[in-house]
C-alpha positions in Angstrom: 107.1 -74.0 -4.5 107.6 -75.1 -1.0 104.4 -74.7 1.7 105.1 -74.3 4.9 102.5 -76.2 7.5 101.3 -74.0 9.6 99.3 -75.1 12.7 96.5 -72.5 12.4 93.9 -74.1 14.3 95.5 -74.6 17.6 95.5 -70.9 18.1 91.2 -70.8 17.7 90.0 -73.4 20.2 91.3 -71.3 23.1 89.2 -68.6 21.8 86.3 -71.0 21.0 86.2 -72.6 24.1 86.2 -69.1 26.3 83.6 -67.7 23.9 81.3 -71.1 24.7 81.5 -70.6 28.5 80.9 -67.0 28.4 77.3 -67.9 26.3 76.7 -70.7 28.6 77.2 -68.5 31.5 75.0 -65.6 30.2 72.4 -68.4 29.1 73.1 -70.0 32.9 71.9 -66.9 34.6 69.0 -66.0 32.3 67.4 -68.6 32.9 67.8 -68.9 36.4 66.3 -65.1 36.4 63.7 -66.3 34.1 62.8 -69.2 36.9 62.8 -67.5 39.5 60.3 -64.8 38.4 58.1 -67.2 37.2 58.1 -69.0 41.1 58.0 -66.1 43.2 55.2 -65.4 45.5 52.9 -63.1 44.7 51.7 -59.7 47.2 49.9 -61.3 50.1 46.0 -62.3 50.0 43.6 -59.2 51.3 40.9 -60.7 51.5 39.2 -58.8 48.5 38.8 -60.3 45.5 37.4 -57.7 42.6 35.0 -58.2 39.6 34.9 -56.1 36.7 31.9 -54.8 35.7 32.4 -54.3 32.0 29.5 -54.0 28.6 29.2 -57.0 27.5 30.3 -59.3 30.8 31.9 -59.9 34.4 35.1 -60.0 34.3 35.6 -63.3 35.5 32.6 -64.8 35.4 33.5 -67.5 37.8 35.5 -67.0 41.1 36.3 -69.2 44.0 36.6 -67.7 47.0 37.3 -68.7 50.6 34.4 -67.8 53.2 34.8 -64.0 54.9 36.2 -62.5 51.4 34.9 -59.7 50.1 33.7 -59.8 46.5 33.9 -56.0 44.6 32.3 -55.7 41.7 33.7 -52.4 39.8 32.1 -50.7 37.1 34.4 -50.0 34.1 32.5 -50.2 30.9 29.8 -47.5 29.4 27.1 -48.8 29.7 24.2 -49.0 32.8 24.3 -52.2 34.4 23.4 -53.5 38.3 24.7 -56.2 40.2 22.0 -59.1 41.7 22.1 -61.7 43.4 22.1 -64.1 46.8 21.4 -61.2 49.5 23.4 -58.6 47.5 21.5 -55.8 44.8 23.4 -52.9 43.3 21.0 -50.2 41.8 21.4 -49.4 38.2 24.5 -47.4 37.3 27.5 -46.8 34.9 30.3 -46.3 37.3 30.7 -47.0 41.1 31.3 -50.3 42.8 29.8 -53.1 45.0 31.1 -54.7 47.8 29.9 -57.8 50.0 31.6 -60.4 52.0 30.5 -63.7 51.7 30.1 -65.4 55.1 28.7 -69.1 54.3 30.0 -71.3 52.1 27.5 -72.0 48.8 27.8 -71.1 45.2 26.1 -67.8 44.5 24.8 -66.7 41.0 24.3 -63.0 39.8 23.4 -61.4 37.3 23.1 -57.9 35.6 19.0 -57.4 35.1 19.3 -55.4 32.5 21.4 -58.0 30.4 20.4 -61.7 30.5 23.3 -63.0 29.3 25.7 -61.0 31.8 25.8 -63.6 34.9 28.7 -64.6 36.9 28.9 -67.3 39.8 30.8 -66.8 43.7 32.0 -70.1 45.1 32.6 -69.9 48.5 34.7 -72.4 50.1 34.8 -73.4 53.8 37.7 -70.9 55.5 40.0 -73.0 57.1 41.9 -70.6 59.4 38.2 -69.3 60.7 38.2 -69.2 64.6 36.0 -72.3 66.7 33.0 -69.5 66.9 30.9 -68.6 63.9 29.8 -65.7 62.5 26.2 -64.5 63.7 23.6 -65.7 61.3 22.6 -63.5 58.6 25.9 -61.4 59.2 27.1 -60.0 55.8 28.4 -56.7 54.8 27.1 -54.9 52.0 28.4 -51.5 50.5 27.7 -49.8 47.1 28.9 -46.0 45.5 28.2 -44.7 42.6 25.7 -42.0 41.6 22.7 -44.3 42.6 23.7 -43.5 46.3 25.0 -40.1 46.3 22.5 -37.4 48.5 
């Protein structure tokens, strides 16, 4: 019985080796996609920021805003809820929205009347790209819809 030596394995590490860059480079490229979604600038700043109005809560509770945003507050839940606060009141309603800009900087608590433990918070911050001249005092804008305002 004779065997004859065979060099078997000098044939697969070609293979081997072009089938571990291909992986690498599909892994490579996946992963720069995967990076680069994850640091990509989101749309632009409006200027609005909006505020769920749902059953149980505002949805968030807490936002920080620059001065001159507008804040909407959106009715989405069931339920009949209102909107109060610093220089701002929504009547009592189940769908329609809120809007006011916030002018001053200050933090600003609200609440829903109807439900003590619905109450959110506005932060406003100083704007930094405001112009030299300040707003005229007591300048806000206020707007509401909803059923509540319908004639």
């Amino acid at each position: 019985m004779s065997h004859t030596a065979t060099n078997s394995g000098s044939g697969r590490w070609p293979r081997r080796l072009a089938i571990a860059a291909v992986v690498l480079a599909v892994l490579g490229i996946v992963g720069a996609l995967f990076v680069r979604s994850q640091f990509e600038l989101g749309p632009a700043v409006t200027g609005v920021t909006e505020v769920a109005v749902i059953d149980d809560r505002f949805e968030p509770a807490v936002i920080e805003i620059p001065a001159g945003t507008e804040v909407r507050w959106i009715w989405q839940g069931q339920n009949e809820h209102n909107v109060v606060g610093g220089g701002f009141d929504s009547p009592v309603q189940a769908a329609g929205e809120l809007a006011y800009t916030f002018r001053e900087p200050g933090t600003i608590d609200y609440q829903c009347t109807l439900h003590a433990f619905m109450r959110g918070q506005v932060i406003v911050t100083p704007d930094e790209t405001a112009s030299v001249q300040p707003p005229a005092a007591g300048a806000a804008a206020v707007s509401a819809t909803g059923a509540a305002f319908s004639q």
